[in-house]
Structures are given as C-alpha cells and as structure tokens.
C-alpha positions in Angstrom: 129.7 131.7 73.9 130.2 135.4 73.6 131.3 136.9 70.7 133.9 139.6 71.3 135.0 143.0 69.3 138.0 141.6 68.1 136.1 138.5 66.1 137.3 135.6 69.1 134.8 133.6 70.3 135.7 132.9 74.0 133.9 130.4 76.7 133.1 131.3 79.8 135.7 129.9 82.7 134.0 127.6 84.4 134.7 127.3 88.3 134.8 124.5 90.5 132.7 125.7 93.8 134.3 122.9 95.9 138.0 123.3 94.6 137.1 127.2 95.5 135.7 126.1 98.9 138.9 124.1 99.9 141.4 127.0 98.3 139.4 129.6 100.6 139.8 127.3 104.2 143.4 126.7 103.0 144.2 130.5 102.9 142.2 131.3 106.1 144.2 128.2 108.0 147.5 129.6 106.5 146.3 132.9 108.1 145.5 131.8 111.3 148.6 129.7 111.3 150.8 132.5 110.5 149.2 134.8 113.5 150.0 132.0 116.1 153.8 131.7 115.2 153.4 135.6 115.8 151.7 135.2 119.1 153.7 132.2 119.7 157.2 133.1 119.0 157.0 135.6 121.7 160.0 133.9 124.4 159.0 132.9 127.5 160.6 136.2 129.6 158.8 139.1 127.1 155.4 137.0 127.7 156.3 137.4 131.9 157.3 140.7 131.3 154.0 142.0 128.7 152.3 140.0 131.9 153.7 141.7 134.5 153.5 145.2 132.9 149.7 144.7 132.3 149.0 143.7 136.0 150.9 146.5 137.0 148.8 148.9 135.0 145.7 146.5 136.2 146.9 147.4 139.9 147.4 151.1 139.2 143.8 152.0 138.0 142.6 150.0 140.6 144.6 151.9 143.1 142.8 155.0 141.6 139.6 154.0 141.7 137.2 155.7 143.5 134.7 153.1 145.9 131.5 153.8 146.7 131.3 150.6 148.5 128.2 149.1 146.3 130.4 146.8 145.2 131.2 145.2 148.3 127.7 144.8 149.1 126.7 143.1 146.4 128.9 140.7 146.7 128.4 140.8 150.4 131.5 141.6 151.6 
C-alpha cells in the first residue's frame, strides 16, 4: 500500500493479463473487421474500374520501357 500526500491509503489496481490479452485481440479483430467492410464495400463497377485504370497505367509504363532484350533471353524467348 502506498501512502499518498493527501493521508489516503490506496492499493495498487491489479490487472488481469488474460482479460488484457482477450481485450487487445478483440480491438485488433474489430480493426481488421472495420478495414474489410472499407475494402469490401467498394461495388462491383468501381473495383472493375480501379482495375481497369491500374492495368492501363501497368500497360503505359510498359509501353515506355526501354528493352535491352536480356530479358527475353533469360527467359529464352
């Protein structure tokens, strides 16, 4: 017990590790949860359309790259 300025005696709060434990998963699992109804709340046509736009970037640097052909012959084309 620690005796305190004002005259109170106070005990220490004692903590449950396990009780901690669970209260720590159940917050990251409420986290996780809450970033998939983000991710998967997107509709169907803006996750074709985000798709579409990053293969069309994909096929735009791609376009501009420059080929010094050791690519191909590696993989023995």
């Amino acid at each position: 017990m620690a005796l305190f300025w004002w005259g109170q005696q106070h005990m220490a709060e004692i903590i449950n590790l396990r009780i901690t434990r669970k209260r720590a998963d159940r917050q990251r699992s409420h986290e996780r949860a809450a970033a998939a109804r983000v991710f998967h709340g997107i509709s169907k046509v803006d996750r074709t359309l985000a798709k579409a736009n990053r293969d069309n970037i994909r096929r735009e640097l791609d376009e501009h790259r420059i080929e010094t052909g050791e690519a191909d012959e590696i993989a023995g084309r």
